[in-house]
C-alpha positions as a LaTeX table, in Angstrom:
\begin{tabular}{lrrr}
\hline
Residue & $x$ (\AA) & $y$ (\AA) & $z$ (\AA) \\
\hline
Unk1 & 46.58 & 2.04 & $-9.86$ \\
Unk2 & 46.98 & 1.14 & $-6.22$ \\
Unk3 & 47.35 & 2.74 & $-2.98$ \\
Unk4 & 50.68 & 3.95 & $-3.27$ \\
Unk5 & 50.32 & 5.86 & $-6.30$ \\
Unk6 & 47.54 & 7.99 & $-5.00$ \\
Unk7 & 47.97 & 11.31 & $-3.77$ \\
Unk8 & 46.66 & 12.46 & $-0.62$ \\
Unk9 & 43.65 & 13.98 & $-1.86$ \\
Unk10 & 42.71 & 11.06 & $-4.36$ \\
Unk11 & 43.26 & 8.90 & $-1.39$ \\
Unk12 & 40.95 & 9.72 & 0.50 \\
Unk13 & 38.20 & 11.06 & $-1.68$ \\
Unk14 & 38.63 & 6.34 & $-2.37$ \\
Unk15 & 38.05 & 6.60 & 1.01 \\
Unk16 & 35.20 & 8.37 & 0.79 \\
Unk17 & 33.72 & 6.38 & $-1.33$ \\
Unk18 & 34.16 & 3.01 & 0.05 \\
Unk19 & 32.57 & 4.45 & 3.09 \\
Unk20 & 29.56 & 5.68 & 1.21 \\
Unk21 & 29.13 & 2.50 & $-0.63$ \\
Unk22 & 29.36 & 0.46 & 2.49 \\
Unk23 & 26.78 & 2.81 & 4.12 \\
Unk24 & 24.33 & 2.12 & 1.57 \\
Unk25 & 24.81 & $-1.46$ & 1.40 \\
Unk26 & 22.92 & $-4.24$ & 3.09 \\
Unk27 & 24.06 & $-6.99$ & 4.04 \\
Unk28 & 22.83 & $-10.40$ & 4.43 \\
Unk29 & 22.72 & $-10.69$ & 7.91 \\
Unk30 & 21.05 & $-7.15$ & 7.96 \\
Unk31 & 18.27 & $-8.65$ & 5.16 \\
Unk32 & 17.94 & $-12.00$ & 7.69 \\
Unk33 & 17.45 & $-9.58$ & 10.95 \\
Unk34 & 15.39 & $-7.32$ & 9.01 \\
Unk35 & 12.82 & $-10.45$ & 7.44 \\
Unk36 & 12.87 & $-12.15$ & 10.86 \\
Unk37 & 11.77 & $-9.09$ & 12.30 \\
Unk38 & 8.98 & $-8.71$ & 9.77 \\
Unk39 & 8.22 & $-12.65$ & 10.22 \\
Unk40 & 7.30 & $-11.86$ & 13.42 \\
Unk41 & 5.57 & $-8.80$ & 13.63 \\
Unk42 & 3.91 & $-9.07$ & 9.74 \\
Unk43 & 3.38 & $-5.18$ & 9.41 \\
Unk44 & 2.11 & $-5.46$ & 6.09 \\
Unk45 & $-0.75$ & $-7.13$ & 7.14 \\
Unk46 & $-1.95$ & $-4.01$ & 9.18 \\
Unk47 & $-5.48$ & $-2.75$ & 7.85 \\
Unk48 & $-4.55$ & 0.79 & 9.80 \\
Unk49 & $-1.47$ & 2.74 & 10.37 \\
Unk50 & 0.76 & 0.68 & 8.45 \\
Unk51 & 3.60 & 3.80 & 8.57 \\
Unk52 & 3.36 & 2.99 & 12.46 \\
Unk53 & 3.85 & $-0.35$ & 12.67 \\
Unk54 & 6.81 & $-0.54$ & 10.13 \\
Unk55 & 8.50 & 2.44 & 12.71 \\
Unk56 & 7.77 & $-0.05$ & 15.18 \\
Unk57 & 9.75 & $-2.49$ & 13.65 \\
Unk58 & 12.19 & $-0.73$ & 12.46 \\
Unk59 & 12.62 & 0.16 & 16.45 \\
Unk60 & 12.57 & $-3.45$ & 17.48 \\
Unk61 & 15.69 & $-4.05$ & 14.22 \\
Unk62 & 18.01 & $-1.17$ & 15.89 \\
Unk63 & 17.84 & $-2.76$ & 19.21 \\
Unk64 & 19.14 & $-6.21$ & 17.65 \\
Unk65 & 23.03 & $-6.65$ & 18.23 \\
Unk66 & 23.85 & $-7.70$ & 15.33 \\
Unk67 & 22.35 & $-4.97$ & 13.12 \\
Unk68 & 25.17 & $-3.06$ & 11.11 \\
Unk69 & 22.66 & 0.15 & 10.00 \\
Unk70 & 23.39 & 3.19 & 11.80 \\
Unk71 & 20.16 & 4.63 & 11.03 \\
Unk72 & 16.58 & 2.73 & 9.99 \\
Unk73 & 13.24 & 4.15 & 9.69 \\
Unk74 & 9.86 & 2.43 & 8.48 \\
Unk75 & 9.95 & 3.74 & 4.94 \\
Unk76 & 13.69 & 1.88 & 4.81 \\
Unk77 & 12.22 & $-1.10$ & 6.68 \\
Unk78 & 9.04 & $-1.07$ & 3.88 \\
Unk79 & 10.98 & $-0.30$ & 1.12 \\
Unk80 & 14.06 & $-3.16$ & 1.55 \\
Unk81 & 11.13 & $-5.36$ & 3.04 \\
Unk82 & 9.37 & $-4.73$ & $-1.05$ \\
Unk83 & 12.52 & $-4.87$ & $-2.51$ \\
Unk84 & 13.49 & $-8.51$ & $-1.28$ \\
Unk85 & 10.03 & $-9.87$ & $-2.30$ \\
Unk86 & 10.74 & $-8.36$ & $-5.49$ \\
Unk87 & 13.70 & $-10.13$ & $-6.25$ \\
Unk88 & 12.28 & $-13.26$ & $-4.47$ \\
Unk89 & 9.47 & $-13.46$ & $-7.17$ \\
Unk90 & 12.00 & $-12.91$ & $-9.69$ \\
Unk91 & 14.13 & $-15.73$ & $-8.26$ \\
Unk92 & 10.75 & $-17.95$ & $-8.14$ \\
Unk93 & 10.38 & $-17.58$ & $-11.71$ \\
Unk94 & 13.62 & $-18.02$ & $-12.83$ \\
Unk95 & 14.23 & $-21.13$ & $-10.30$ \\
Unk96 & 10.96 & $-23.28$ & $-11.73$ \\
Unk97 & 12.77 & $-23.70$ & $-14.56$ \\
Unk98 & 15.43 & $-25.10$ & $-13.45$ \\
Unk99 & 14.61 & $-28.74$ & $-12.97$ \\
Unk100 & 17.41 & $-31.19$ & $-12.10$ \\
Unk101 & 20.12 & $-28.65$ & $-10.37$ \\
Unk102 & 20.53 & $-28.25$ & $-6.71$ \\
Unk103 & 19.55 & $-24.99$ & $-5.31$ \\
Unk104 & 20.76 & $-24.18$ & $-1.97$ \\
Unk105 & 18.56 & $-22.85$ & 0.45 \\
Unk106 & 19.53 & $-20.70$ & 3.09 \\
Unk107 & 17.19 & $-19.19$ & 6.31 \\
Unk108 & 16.80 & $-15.51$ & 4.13 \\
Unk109 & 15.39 & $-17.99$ & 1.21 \\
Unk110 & 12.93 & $-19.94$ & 3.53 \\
Unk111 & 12.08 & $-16.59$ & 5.27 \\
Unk112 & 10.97 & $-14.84$ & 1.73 \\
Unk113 & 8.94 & $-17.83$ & 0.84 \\
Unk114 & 7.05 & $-17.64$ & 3.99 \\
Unk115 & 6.64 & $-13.66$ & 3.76 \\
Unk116 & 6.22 & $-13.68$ & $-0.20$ \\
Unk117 & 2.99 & $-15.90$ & 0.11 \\
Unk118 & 2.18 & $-13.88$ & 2.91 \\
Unk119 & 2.37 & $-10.83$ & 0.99 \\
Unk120 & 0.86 & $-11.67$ & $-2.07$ \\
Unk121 & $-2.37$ & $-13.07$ & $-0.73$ \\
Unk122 & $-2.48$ & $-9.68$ & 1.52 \\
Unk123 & $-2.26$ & $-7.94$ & $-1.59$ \\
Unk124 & $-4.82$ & $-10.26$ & $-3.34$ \\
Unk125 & $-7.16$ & $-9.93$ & $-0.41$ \\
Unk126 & $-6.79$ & $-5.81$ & $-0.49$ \\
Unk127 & $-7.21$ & $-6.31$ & $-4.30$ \\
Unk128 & $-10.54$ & $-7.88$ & $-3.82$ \\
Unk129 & $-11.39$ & $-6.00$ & $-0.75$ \\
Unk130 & $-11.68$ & $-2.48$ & $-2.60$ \\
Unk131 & $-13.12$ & $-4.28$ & $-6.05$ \\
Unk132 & $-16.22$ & $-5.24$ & $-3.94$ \\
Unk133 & $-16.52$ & $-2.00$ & $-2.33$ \\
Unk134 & $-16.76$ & $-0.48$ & $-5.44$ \\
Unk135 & $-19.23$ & $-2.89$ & $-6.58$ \\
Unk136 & $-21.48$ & $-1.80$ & $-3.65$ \\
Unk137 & $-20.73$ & 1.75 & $-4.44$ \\
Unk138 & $-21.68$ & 1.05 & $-7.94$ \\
Unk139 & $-24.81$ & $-0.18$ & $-6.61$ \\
Unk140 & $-25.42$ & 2.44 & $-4.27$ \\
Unk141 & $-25.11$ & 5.16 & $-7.20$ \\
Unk142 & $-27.21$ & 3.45 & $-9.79$ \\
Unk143 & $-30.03$ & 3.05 & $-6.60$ \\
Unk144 & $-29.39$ & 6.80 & $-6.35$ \\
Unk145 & $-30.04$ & 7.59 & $-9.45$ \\
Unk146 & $-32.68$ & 5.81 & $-10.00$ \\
Unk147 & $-34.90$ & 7.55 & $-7.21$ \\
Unk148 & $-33.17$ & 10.47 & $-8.62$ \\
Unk149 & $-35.08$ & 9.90 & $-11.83$ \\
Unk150 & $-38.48$ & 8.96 & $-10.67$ \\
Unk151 & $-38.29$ & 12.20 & $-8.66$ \\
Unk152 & $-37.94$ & 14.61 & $-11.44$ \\
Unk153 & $-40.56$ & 12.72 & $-13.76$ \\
Unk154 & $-42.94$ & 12.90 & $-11.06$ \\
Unk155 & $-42.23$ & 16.35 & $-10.69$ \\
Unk156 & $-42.81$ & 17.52 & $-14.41$ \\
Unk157 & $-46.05$ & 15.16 & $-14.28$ \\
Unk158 & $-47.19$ & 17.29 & $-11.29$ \\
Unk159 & $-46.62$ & 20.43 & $-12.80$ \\
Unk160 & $-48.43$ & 19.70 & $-15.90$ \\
Unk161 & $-51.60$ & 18.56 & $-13.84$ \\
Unk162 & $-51.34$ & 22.22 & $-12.06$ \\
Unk163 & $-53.57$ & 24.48 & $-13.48$ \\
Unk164 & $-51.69$ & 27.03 & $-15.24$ \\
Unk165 & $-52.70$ & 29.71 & $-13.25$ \\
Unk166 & $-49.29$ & 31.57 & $-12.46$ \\
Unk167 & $-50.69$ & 34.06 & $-9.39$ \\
Unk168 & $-51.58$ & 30.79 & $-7.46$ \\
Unk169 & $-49.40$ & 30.18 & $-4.62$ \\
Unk170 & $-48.02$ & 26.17 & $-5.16$ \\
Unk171 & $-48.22$ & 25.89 & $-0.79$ \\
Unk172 & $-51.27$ & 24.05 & 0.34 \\
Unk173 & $-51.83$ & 26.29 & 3.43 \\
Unk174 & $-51.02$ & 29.41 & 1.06 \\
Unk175 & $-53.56$ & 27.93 & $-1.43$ \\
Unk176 & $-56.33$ & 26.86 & 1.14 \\
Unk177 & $-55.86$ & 30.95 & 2.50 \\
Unk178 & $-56.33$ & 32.16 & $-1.01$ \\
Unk179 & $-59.51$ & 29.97 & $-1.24$ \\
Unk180 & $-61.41$ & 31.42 & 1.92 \\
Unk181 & $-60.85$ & 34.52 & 1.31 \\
\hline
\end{tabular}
């Protein structure tokens, strides 16, 4: 079926949809602009407000020339930017095992080397990060817990030294008023 035998309305519903398709589409000089961008700026490596630094970036991308998106936001620019390491750790496995053939490498494949290292040990480092601060909350607890303890067998110790007079007041000035009098 080509063009031709289309009628107006099937025409440009095509239309339509080849102007969807190349809405949603990245390209790779988008990808390069986009991992250049995060080269420089690295805003996965933020400890804080990581939502506002990708926004910032995905400012500084609009304002590039030769950016084809009409619209980018930070969760775009984080999302693509998690996508493409994705697929570049997929392409890392899949590549080692290819002894003896030529790969080509092009500035987008250099790039997600770089920034896939980068990433990783970020997430490695995070990864460790919170396992030790649970270890020191883990710490903290049992600590608690033990004073916890030692508290309430000290208590039932004291109250089965107390004479088991019920009427007398537990307070020592309430006790040492019941006494003079």
């Amino acid at each position: 079926m080509n063009d031709e035998d289309l009628q107006p309305d099937e025409h440009d519903a095509a239309d339509d949809d080849i102007e969807v398709q190349a809405r949603k589409r990245w390209s790779d000089g988008d990808d390069l602009i986009l991992l250049i961008q995060v080269n420089n700026d690295r805003p996965f490596l933020a400890e804080r407000h990581m939502t506002r630094a990708w926004e910032f970036l995905a400012e500084k991308v609009l304002a590039v020339d030769g950016f084809s998106r009409p619209a980018l936001d930070g969760k775009k620019a984080s999302n693509r930017f998690t996508l493409l390491v994705k697929q570049h750790l997929v392409y890392q496995k899949t590549s080692k095992y290819l002894s003896g053939v030529n790969q080509d490498e092009t500035e987008k494949d250099i790039l997600l080397d770089e920034l896939t290292a980068l990433y990783t040990d970020n997430d490695k480092s995070k990864t460790q990060k919170k396992a030790l601060e649970a270890a020191k909350r883990t710490v903290r607890e049992v600590g608690a817990k033990f004073v916890r303890d030692e508290a309430m067998s000290r208590a039932s110790r004291r109250q089965s030294q107390e004479p088991s007079d019920t009427d007398a007041p537990t307070s020592g000035k309430k006790r040492l008023l019941m006494e003079i009098q």
